[in-house]
TIMI-2910 file (N, C-alpha, C, CB; in pm, 1 decimal, decimal comma, always signed):
<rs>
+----------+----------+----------+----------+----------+----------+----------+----------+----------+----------+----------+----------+------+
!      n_x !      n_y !      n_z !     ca_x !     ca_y !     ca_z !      c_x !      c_y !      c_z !     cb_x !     cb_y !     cb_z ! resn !
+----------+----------+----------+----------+----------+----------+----------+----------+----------+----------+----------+----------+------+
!  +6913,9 !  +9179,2 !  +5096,1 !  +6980,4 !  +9293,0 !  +5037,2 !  +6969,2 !  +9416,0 !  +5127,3 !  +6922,1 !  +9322,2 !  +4899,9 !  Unk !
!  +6847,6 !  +9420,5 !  +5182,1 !  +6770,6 !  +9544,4 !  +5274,9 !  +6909,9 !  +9570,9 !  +5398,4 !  +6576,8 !  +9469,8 !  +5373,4 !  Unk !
!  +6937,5 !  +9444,3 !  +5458,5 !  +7052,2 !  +9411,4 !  +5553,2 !  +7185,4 !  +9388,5 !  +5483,4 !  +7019,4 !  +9284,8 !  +5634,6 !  Unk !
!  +7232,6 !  +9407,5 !  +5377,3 !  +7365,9 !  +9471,0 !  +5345,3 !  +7412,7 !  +9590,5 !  +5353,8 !  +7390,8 !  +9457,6 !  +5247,0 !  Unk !
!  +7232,8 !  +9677,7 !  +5302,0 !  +7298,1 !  +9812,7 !  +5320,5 !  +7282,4 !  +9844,0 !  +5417,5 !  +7270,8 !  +9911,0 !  +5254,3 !  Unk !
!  +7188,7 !  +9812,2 !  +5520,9 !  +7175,7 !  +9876,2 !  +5635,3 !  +7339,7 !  +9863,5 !  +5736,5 !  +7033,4 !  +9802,5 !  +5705,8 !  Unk !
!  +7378,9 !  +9699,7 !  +5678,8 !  +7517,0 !  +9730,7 !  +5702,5 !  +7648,4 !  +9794,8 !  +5670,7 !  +7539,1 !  +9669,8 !  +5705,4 !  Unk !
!  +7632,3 !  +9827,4 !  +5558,9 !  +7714,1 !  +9865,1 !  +5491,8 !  +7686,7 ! +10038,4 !  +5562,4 !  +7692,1 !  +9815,8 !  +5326,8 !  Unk !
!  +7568,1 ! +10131,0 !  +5563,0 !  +7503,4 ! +10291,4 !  +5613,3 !  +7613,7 ! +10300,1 !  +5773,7 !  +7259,7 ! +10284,9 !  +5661,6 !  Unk !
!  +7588,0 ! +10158,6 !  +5809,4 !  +7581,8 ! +10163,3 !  +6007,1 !  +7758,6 ! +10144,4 !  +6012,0 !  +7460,7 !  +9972,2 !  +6121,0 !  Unk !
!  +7795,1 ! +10056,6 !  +5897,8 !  +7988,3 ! +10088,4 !  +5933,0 !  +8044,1 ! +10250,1 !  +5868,1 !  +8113,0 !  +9934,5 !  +5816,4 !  Unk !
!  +7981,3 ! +10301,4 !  +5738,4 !  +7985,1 ! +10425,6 !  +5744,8 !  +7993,5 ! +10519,7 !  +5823,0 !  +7929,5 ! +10446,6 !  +5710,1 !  Unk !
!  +7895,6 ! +10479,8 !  +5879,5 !  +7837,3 ! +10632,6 !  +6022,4 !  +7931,0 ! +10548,9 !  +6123,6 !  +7593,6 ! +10652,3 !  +6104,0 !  Unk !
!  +7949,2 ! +10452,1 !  +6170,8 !  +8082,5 ! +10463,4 !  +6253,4 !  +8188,9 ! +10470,2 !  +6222,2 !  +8106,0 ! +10390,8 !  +6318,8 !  Unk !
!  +8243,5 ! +10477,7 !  +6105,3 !  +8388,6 ! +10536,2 !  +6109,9 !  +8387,5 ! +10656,0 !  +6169,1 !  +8454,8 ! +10554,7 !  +5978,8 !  Unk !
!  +8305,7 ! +10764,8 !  +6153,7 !  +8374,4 ! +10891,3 !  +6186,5 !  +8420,7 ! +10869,5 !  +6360,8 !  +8255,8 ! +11035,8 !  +6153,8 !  Unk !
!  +8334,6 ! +10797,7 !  +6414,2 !  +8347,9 ! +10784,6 !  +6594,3 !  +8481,7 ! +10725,0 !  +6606,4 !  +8221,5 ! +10669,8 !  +6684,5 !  Unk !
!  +8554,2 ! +10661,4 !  +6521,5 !  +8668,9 ! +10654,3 !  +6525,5 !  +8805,5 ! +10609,7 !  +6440,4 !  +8655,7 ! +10614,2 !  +6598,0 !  Unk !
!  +8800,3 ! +10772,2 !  +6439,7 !  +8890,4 ! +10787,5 !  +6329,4 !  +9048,7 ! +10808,1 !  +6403,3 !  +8836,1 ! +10925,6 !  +6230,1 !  Unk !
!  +9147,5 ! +10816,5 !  +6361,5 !  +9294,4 ! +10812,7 !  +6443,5 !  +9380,0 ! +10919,5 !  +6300,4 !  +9379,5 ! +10589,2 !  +6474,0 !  Unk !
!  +9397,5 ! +11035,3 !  +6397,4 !  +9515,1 ! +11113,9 !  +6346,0 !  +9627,5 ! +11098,6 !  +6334,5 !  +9530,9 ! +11192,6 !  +6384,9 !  Unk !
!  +9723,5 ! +11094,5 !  +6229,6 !  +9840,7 ! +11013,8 !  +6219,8 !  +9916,4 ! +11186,0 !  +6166,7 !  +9831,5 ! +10842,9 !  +6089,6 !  Unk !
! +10012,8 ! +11167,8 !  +6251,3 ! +10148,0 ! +11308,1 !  +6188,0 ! +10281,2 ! +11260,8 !  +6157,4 ! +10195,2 ! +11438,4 !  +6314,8 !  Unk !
! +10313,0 ! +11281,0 !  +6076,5 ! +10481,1 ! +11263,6 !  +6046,0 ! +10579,1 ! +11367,9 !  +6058,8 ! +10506,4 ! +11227,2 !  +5909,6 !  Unk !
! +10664,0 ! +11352,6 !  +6202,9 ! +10717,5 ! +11472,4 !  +6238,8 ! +10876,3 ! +11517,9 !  +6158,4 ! +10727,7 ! +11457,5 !  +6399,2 !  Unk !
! +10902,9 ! +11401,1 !  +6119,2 ! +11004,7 ! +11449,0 !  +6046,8 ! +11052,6 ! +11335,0 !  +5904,3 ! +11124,4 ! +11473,6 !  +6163,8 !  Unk !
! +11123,5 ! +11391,5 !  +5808,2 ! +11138,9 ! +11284,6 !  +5689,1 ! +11177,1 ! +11173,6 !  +5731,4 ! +11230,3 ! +11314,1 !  +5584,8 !  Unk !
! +11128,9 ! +11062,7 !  +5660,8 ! +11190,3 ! +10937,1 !  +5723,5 ! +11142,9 ! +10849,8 !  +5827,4 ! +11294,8 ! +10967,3 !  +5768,9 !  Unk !
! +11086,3 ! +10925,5 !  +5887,2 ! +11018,2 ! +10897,2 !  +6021,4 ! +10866,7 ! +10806,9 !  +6007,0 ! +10988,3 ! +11054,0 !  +6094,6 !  Unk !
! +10804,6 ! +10736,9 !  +6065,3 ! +10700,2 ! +10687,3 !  +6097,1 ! +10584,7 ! +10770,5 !  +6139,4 ! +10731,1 ! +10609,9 !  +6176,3 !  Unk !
! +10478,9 ! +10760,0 !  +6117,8 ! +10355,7 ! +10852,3 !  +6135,1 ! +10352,1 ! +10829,9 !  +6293,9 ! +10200,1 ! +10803,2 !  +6041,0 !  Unk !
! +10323,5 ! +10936,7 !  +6364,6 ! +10287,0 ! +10935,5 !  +6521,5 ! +10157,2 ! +10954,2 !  +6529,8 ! +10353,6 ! +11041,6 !  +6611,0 !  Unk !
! +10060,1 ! +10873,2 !  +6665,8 !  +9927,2 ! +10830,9 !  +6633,0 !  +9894,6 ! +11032,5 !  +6736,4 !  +9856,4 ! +10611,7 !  +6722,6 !  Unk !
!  +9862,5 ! +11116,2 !  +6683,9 !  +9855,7 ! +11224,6 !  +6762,0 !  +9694,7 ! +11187,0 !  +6812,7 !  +9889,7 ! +11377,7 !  +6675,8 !  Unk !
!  +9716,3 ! +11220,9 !  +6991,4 !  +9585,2 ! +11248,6 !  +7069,6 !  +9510,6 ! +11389,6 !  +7143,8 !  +9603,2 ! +11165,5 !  +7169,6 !  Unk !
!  +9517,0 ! +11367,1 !  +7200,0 !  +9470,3 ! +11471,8 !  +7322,5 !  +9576,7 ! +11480,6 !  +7390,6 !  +9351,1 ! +11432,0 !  +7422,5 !  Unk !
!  +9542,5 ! +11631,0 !  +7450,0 !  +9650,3 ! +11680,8 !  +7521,9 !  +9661,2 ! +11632,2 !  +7597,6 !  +9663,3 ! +11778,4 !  +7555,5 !  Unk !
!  +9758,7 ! +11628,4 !  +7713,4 !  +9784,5 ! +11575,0 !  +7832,8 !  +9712,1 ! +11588,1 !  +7918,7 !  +9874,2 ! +11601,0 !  +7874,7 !  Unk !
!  +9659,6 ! +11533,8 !  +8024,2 !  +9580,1 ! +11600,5 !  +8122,6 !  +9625,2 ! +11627,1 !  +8234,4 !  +9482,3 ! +11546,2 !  +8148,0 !  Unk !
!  +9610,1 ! +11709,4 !  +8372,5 !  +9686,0 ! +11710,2 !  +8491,6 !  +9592,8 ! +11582,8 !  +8577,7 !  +9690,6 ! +11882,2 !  +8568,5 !  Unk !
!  +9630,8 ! +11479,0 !  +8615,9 !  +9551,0 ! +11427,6 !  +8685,5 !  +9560,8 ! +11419,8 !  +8829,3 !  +9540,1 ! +11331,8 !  +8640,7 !  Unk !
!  +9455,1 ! +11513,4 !  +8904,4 !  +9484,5 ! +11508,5 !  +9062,6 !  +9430,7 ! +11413,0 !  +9136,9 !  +9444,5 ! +11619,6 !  +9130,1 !  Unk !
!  +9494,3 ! +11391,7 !  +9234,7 !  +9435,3 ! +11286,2 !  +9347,8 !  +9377,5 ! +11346,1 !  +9432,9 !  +9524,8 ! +11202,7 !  +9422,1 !  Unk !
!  +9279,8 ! +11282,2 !  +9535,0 !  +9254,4 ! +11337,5 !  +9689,7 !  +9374,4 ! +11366,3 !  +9792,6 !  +9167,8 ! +11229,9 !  +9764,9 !  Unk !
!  +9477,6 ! +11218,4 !  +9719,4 !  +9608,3 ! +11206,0 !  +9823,8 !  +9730,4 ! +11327,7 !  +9772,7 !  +9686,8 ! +11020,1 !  +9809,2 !  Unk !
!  +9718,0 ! +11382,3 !  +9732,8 !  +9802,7 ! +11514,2 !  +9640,5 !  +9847,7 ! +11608,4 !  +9735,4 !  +9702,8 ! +11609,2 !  +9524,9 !  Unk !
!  +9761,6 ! +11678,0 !  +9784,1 !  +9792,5 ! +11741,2 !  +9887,3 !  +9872,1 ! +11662,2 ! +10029,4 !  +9667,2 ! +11797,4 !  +9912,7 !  Unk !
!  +9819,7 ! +11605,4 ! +10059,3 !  +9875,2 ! +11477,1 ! +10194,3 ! +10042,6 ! +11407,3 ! +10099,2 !  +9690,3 ! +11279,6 ! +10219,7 !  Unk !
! +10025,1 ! +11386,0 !  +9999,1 ! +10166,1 ! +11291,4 !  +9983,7 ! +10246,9 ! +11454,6 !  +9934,1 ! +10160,5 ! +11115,8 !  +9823,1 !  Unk !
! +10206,5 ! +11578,3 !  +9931,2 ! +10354,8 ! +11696,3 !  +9908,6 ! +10368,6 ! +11737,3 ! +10015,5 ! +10352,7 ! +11835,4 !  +9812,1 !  Unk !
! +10282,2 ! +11741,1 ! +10123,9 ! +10324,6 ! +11727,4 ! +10275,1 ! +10421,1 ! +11659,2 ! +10325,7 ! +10240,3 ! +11683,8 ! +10342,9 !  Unk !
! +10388,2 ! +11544,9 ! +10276,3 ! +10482,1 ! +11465,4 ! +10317,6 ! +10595,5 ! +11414,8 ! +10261,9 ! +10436,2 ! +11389,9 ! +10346,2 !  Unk !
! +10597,1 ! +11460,4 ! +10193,0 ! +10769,5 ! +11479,6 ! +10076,0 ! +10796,1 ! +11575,9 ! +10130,8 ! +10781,3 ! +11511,7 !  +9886,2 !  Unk !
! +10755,0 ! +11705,3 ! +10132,2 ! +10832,0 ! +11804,2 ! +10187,4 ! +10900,2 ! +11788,9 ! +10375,8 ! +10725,4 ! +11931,1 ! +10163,0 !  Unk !
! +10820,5 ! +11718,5 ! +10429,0 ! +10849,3 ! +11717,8 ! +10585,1 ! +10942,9 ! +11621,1 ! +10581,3 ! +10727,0 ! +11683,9 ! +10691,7 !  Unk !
! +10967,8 ! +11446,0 ! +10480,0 ! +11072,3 ! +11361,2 ! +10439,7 ! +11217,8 ! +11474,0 ! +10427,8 ! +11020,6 ! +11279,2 ! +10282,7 !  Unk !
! +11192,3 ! +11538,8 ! +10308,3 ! +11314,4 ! +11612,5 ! +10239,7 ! +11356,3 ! +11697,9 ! +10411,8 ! +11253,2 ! +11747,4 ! +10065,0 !  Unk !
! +11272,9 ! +11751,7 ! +10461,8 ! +11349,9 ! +11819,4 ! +10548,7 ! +11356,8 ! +11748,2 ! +10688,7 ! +11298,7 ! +11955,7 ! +10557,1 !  Unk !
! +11363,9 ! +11627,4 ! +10657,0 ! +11397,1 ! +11550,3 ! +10806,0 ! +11571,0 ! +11457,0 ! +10765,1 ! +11222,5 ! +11398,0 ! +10852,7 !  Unk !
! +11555,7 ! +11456,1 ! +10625,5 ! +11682,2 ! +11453,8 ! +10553,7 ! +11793,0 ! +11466,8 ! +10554,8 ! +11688,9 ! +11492,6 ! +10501,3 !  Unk !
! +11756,6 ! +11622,1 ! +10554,7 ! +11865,3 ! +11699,7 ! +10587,3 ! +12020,8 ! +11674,2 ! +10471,5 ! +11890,5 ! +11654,6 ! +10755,0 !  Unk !
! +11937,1 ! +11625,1 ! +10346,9 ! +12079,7 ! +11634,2 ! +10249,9 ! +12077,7 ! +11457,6 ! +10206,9 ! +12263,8 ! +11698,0 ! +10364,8 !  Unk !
! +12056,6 ! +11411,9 ! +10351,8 ! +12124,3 ! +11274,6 ! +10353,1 ! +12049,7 ! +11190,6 ! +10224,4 ! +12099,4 ! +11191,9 ! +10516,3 !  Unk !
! +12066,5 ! +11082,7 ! +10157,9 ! +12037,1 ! +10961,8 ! +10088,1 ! +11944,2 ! +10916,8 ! +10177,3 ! +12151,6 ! +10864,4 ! +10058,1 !  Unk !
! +11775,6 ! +10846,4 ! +10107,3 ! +11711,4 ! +10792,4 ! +10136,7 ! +11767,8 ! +10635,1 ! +10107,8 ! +11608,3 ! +10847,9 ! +10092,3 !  Unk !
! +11743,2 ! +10503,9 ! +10178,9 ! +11820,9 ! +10387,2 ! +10083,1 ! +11671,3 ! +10293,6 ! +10153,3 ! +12046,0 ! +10319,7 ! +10135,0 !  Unk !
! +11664,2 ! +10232,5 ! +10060,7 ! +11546,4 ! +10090,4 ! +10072,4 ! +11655,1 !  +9990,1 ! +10065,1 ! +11408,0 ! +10061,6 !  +9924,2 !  Unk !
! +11586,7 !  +9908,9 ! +10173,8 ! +11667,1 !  +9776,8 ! +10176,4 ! +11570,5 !  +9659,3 ! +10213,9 ! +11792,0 !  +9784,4 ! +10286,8 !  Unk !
! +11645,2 !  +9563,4 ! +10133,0 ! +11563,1 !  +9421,8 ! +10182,7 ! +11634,8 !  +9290,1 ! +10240,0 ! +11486,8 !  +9364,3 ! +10057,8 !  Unk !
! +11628,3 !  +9209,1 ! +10334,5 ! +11704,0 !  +9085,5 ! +10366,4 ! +11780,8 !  +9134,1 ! +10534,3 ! +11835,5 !  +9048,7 ! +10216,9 !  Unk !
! +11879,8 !  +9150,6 ! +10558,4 ! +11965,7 !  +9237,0 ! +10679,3 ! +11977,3 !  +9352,2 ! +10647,6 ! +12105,3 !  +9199,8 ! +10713,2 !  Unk !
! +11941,4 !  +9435,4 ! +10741,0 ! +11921,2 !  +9615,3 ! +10738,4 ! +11972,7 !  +9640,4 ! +10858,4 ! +11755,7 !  +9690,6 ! +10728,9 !  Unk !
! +12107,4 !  +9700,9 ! +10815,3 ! +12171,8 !  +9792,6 ! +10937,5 ! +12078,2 !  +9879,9 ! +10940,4 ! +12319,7 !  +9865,2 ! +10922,6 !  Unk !
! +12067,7 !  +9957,7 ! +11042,5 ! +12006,0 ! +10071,9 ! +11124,5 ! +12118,7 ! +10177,1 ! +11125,3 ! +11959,8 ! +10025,8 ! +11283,5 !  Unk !
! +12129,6 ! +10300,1 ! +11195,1 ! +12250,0 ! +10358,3 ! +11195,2 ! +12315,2 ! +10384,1 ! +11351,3 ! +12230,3 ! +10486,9 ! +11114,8 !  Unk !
! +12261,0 ! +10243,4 ! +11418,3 ! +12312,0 ! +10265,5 ! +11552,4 ! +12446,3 ! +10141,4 ! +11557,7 ! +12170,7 ! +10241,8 ! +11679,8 !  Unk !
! +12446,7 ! +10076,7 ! +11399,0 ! +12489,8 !  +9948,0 ! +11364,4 ! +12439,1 !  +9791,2 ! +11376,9 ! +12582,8 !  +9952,5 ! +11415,3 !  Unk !
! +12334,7 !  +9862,5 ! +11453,4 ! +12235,8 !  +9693,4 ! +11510,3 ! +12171,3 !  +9634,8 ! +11348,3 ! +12035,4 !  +9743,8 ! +11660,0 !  Unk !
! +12173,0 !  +9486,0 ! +11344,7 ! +12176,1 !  +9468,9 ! +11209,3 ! +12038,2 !  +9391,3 ! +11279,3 ! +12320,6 !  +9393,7 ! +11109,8 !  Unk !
! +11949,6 !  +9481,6 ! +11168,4 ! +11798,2 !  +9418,1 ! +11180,8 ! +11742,9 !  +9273,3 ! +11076,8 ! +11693,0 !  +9556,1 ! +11136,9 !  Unk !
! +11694,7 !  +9169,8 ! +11151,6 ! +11691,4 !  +9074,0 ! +11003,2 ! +11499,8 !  +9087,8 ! +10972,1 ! +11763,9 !  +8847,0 ! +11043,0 !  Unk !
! +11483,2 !  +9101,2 ! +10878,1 ! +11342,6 !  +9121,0 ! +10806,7 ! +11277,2 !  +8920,4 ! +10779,5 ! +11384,8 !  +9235,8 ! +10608,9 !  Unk !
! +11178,5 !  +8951,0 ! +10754,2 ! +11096,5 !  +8832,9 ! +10738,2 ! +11176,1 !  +8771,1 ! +10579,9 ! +10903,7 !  +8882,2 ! +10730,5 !  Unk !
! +11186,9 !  +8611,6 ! +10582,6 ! +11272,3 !  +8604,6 ! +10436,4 ! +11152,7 !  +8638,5 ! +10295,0 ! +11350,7 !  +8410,0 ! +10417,8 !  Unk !
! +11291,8 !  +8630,1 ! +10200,2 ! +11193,4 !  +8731,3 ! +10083,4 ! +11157,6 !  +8578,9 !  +9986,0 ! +11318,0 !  +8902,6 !  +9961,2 !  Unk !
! +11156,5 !  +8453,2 ! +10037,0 ! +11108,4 !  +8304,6 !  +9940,4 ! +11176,9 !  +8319,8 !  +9783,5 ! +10899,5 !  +8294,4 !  +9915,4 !  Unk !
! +11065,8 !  +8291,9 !  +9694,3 ! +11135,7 !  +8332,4 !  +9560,9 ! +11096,6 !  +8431,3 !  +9510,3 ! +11131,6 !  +8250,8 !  +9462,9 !  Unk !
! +11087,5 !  +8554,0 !  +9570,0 ! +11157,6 !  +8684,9 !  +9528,7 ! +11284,5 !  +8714,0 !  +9562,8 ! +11095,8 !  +8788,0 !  +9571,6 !  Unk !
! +11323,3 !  +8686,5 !  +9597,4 ! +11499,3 !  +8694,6 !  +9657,2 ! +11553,7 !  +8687,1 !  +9523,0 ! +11573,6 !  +8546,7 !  +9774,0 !  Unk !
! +11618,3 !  +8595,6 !  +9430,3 ! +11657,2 !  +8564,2 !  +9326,8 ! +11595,0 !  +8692,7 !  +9181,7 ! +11608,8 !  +8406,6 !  +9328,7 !  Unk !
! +11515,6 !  +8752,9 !  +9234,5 ! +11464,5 !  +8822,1 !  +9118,3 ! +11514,3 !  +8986,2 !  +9196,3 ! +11265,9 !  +8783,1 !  +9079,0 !  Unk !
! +11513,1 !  +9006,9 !  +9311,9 ! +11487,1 !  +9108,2 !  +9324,5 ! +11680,0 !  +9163,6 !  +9346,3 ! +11359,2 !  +9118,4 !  +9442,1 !  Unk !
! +11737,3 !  +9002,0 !  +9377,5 ! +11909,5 !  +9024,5 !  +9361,2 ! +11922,3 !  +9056,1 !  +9250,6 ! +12011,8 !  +8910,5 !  +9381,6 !  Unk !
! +11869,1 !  +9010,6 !  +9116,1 ! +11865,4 !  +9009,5 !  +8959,7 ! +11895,2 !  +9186,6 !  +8931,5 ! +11685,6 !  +8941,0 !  +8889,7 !  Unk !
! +11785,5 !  +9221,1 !  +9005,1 ! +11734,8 !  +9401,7 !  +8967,9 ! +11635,0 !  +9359,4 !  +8896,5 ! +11844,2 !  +9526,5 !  +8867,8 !  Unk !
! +11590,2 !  +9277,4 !  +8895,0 ! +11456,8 !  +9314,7 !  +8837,2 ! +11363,8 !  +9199,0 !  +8812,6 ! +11475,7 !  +9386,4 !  +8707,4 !  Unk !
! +11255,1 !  +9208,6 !  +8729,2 ! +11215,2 !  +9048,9 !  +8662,2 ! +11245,6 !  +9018,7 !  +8538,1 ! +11072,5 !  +9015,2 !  +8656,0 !  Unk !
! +11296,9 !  +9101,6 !  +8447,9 ! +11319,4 !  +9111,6 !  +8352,4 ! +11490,6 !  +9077,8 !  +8321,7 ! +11260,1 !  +9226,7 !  +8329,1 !  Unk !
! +11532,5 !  +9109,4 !  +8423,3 ! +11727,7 !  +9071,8 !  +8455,0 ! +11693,2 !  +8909,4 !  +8473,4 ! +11831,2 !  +9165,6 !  +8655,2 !  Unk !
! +11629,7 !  +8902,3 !  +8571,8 ! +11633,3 !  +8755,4 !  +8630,5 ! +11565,7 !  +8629,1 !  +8503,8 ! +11520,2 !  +8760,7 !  +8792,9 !  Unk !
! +11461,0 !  +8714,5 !  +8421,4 ! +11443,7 !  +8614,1 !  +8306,4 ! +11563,9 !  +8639,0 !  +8230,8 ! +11308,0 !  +8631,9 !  +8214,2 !  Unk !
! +11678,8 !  +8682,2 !  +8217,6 ! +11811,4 !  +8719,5 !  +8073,5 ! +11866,0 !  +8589,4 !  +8156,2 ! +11948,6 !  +8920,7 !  +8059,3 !  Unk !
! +11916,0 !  +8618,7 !  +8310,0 ! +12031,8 !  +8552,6 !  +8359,8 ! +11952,4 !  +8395,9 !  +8393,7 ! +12108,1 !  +8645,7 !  +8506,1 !  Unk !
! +11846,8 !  +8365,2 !  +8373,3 ! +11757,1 !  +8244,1 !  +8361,9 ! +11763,0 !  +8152,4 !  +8213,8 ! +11604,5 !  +8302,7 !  +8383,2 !  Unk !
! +11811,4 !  +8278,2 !  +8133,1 ! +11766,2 !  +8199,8 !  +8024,1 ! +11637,8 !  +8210,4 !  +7955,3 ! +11771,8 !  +8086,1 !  +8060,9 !  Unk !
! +11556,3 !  +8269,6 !  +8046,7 ! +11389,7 !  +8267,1 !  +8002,8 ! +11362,0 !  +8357,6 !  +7896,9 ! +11285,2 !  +8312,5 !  +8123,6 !  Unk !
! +11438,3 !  +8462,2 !  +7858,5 ! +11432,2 !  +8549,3 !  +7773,1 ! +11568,1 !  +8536,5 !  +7701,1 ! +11398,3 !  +8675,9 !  +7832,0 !  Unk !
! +11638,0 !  +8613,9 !  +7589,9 ! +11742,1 !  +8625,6 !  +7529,7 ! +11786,9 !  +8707,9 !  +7553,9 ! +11746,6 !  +8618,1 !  +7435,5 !  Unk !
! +11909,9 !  +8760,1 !  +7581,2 ! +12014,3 !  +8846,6 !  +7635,5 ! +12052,3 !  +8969,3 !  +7542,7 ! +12138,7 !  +8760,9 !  +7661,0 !  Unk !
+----------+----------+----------+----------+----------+----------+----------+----------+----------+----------+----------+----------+------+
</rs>
């Protein structure tokens, strides 16, 4: 009996450690689980990667950045061929992994 209540005292005293605030922002609506504010989270690399966005953007000059995979013209027209992409090729033609499971079948459309 001694060890019911002691269990019963010890789930008491932990509810309060976690309890979950629920708000309903508008009629109709579903309760939203409200937390903590947002936080800013900085890196070491923060400073070094807006350097280097900013020196990108102005090497730019306006133009479109483009990623490419498989044959990559250059802009001298020399067509560069890259190492093959195996079976990522088929997923990454898809747009995605999530395209390539619809047009697979693996998922439902």
């Amino acid at each position: 009996m001694r060890q019911l209540i002691l269990a019963v005292c010890i789930s008491l005293l932990m509810m309060g450690c976690a309890s979950v605030r629920m708000q309903t922002l508008a009629a109709g609506e579903a309760p939203v689980v409200v937390g903590p504010a947002v936080r800013d989270n900085r890196t070491p690399l923060e400073s070094a990667m807006t350097c280097y966005n900013t020196k990108l953007a102005d090497k730019l000059c306006g133009k479109k950045l483009q990623v490419a995979v498989g044959e990559i013209k250059d802009y001298t027209g020399k067509v560069i061929s890259t190492k093959p992409l195996g079976d990522a090729k088929p997923v990454i033609d898809a747009g995605g992994i999530f395209n390539y499971a619809r047009q697979t079948g693996m998922i439902a459309k």
